[in-house]
C-alpha positions in Angstrom: 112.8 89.6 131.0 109.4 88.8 132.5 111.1 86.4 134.9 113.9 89.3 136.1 111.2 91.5 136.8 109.6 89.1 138.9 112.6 88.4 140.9 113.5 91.8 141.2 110.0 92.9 142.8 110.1 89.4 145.0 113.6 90.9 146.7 112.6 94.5 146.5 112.4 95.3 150.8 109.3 96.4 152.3 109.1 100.2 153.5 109.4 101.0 157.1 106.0 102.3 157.2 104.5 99.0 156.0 107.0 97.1 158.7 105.0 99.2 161.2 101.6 98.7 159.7 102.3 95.0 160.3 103.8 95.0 163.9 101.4 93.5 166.2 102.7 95.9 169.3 102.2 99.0 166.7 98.8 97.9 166.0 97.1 97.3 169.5 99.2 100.7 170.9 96.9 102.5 168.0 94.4 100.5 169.3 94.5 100.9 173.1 94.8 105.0 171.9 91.9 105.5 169.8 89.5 103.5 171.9 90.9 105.8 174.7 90.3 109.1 173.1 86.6 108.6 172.0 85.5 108.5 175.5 88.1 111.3 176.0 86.2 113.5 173.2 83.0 112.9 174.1 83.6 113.9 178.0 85.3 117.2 176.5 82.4 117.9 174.1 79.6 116.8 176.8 80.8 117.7 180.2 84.1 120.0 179.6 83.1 122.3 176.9 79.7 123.3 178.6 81.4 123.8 182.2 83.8 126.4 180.8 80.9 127.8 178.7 78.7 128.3 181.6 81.8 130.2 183.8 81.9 132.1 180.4 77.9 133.0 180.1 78.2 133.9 184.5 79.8 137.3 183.8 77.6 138.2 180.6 74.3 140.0 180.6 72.7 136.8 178.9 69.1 137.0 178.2 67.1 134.1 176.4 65.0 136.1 174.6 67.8 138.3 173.6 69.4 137.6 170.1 71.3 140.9 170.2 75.0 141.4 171.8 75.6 139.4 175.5 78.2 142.0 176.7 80.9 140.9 179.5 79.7 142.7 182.9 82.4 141.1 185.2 81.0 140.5 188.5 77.4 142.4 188.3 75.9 138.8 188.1 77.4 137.7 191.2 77.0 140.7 193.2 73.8 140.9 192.2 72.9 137.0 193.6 74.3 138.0 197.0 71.7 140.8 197.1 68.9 138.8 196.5 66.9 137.4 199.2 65.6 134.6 197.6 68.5 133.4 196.7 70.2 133.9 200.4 67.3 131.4 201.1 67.9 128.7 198.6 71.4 129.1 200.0 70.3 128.2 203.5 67.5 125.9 202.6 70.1 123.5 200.4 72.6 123.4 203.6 69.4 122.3 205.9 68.5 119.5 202.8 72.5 118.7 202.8 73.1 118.8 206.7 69.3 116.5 207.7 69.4 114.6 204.8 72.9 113.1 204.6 73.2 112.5 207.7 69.7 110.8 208.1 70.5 108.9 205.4 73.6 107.6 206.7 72.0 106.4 210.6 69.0 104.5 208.6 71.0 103.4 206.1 73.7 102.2 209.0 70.7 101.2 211.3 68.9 99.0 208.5 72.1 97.6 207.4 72.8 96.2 210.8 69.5 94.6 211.7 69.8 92.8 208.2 73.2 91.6 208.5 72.2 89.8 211.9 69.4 87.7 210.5 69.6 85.1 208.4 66.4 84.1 206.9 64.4 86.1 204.5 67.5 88.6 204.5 66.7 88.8 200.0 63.1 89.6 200.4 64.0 92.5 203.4 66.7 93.9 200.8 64.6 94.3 197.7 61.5 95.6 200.2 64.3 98.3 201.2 65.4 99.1 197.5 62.5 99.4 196.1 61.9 102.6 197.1 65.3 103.6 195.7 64.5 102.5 192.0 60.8 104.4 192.4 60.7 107.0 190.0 60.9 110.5 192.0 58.2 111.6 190.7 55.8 108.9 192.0 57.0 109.1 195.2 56.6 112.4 195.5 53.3 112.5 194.1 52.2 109.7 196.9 53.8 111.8 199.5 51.7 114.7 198.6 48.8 113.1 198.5 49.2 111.6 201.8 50.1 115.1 203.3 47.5 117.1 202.3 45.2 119.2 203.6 41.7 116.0 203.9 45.3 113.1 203.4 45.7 109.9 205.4 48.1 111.5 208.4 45.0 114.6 208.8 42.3 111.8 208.7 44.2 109.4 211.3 44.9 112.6 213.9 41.4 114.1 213.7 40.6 110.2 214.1 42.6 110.5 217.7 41.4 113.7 218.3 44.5 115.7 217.0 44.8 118.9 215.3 44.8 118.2 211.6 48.4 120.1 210.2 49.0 122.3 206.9 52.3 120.0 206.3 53.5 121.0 202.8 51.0 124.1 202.9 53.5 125.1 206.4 56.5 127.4 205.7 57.7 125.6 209.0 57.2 121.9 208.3 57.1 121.6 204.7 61.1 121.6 204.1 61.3 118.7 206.7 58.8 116.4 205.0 60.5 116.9 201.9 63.4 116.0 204.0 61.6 113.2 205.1 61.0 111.8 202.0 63.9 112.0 200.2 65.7 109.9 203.4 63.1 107.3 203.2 63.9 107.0 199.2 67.5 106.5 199.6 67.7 104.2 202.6 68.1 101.4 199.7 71.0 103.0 198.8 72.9 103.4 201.5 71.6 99.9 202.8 73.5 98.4 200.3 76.6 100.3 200.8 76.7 99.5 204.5 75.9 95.6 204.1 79.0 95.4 201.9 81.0 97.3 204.4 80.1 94.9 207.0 80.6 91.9 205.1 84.3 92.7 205.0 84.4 93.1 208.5 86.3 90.1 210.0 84.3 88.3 212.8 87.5 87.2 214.4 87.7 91.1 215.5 84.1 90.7 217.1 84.8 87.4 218.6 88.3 88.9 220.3 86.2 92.1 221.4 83.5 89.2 223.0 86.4 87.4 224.6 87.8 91.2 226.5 84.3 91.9 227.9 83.7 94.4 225.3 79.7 95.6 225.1 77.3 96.0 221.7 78.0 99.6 221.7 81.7 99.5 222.7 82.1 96.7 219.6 80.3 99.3 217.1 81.9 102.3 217.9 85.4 100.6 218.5 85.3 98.2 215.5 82.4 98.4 213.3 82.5 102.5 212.9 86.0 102.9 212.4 86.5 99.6 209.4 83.3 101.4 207.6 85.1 105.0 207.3 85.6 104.4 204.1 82.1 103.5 203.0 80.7 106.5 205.2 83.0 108.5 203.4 81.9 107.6 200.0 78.5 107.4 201.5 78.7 111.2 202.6 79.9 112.5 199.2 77.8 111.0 196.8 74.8 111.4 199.5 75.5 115.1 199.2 76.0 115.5 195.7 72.6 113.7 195.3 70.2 115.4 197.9 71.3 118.6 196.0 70.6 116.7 192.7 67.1 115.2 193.8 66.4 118.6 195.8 64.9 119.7 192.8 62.8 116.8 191.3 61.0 116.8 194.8 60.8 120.4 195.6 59.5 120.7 192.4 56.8 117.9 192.7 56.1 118.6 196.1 55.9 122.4 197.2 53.3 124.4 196.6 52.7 125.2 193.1 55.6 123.7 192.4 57.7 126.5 193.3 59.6 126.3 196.2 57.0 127.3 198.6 55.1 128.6 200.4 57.2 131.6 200.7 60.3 130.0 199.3 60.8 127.6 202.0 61.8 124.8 200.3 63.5 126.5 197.4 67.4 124.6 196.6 69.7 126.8 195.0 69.0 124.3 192.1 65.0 125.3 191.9 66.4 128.7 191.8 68.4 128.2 188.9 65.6 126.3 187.0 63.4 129.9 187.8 66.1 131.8 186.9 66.9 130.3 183.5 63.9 129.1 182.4 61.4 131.4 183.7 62.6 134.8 184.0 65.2 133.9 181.3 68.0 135.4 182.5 70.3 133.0 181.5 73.8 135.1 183.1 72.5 135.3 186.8 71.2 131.4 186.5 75.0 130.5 185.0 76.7 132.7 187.7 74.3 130.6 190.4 75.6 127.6 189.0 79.1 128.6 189.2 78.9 129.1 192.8 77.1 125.9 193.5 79.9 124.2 191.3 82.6 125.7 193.3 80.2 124.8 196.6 80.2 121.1 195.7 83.8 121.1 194.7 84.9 122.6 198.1 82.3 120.3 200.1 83.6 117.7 198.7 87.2 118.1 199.1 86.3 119.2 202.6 84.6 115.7 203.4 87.1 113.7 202.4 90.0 115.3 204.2 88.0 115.6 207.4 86.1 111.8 207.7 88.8 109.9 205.9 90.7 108.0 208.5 93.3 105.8 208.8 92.8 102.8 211.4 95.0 99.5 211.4 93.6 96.1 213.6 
């Protein structure tokens, strides 16, 4: 009996479920689709989820300090950012960081990337004295810049020394934006050296050397050859150089204006300095969510903007 049993169970079939537990195809799609949707969650919960939140908190009359009711006001937010002058401002004052400092960025970074790709000794040791500056903390930077721009600094000491003027700099609603400017280039010349030098490399030489042979001068080689097989790097240059001077606008503003606020008289204020204010300082969290709607929908349609108009298409 025992023995029937036995041979009964031995010839029973396995289930279709257990068929598909065990085939190998089965087992790595399962696989491939949960290792797939963790990354998937966690962008929804981090990055998603938040986005849509703000848009939702931008047409609410949101206080922080407010634990009562955050009733939906439509538009008030919105209309009531365009009526503020100090926001008009931060408007202007990030288009002046994004139009100087991208495309200063881009010449040094194309300018120092040059000059390195034509020597060849010590080329490491100029590269990592160039990135340096790009791996600094902010902070410090900014710190050093302040302290060499103010009022008794090294640049006042060296023109009284020639018998200059000595010049309010960050104090000056006229100057200080552009040595904030200033700064932030010089920090990401690493960067975009980098960028370039690998943009270069990819550049044939027989191109050069046919140019060479045609008569073709230095400047006729880089804006017929050396300009046109980089658009792509000066495009992705471009975009991510925007997206970060609007990032950074605020660690340096911050660090460097006076009193940390965006001045004097709000002349270095970014819309993203606002925001901070806004939010975290006069707690009106609905206004500073409606700002950062706009500046969302800003970056979007920069960016979109960019790469239709410098992407280009050229075939040697």
């Amino acid at each position: 009996m025992g023995a029937l049993k036995k041979e009964a169970s031995h010839n029973q079939k396995p289930s279709k479920f257990n068929k598909l537990l065990s085939n190998y195809k089965f087992q790595r799609n399962v696989f491939i689709i949960v290792s797939l949707l963790l990354p998937i969650i966690f962008y929804l919960g981090i990055r998603l989820f938040p986005t849509l939140y703000t848009f939702n908190i931008g047409f609410r009359d949101w206080n922080l300090l407010s634990a009562g009711p955050h009733p939906f006001i439509g538009l008030d937010n919105f209309v009531a950012l365009f009526n503020d002058s100090v926001f008009i401002k931060s408007v202007i004052n990030t288009l002046i960081y994004i139009v100087l400092g991208v495309t200063g960025q881009l010449l040094f970074g194309i300018l120092v990337a040059l000059l390195l790709h034509k020597i060849n000794k010590f080329v490491g040791i100029f590269r990592v004295i160039y990135f340096i500056p790009y791996v600094t903390s902010i902070v410090a930077i900014s710190w050093v810049f302040q302290w060499i721009l103010m009022k008794n600094g090294v640049i006042n000491d060296l023109l009284i020394m020639i018998g200059l003027q000595p010049q309010p700099f960050l104090n000056s609603p006229d100057q200080a934006i552009y040595l904030i400017i200033s700064a932030m280039i010089w920090q990401s010349i690493g960067f975009q050296m980098v960028l370039f030098l690998a943009g270069l490399e990819n550049i044939p030489e027989m191109l050069y050397e046919a140019a060479d042979i045609d008569g073709a001068s230095g400047w006729q080689k880089f804006w017929k050859i050396t300009v046109p097989l980089l658009n792509p790097t000066i495009v992705f240059s471009a975009v991510i150089g925007t997206i970060n001077f609007i990032q950074i606008s605020f660690t340096q503003v911050v660090n460097m204006s006076v009193n940390g606020a965006g001045g004097p008289l709000n002349s270095t204020t970014s819309v993203v300095v606002y925001i901070y204010q806004l939010a975290f300082k006069q707690f009106d969290l609905g206004m500073a969510s409606a700002a950062t709607v706009l500046l969302f929908l800003f970056i979007l349609a920069l960016t979109i903007f960019q790469l239709k108009v410098l992407t280009r298409k050229f075939d040697y």
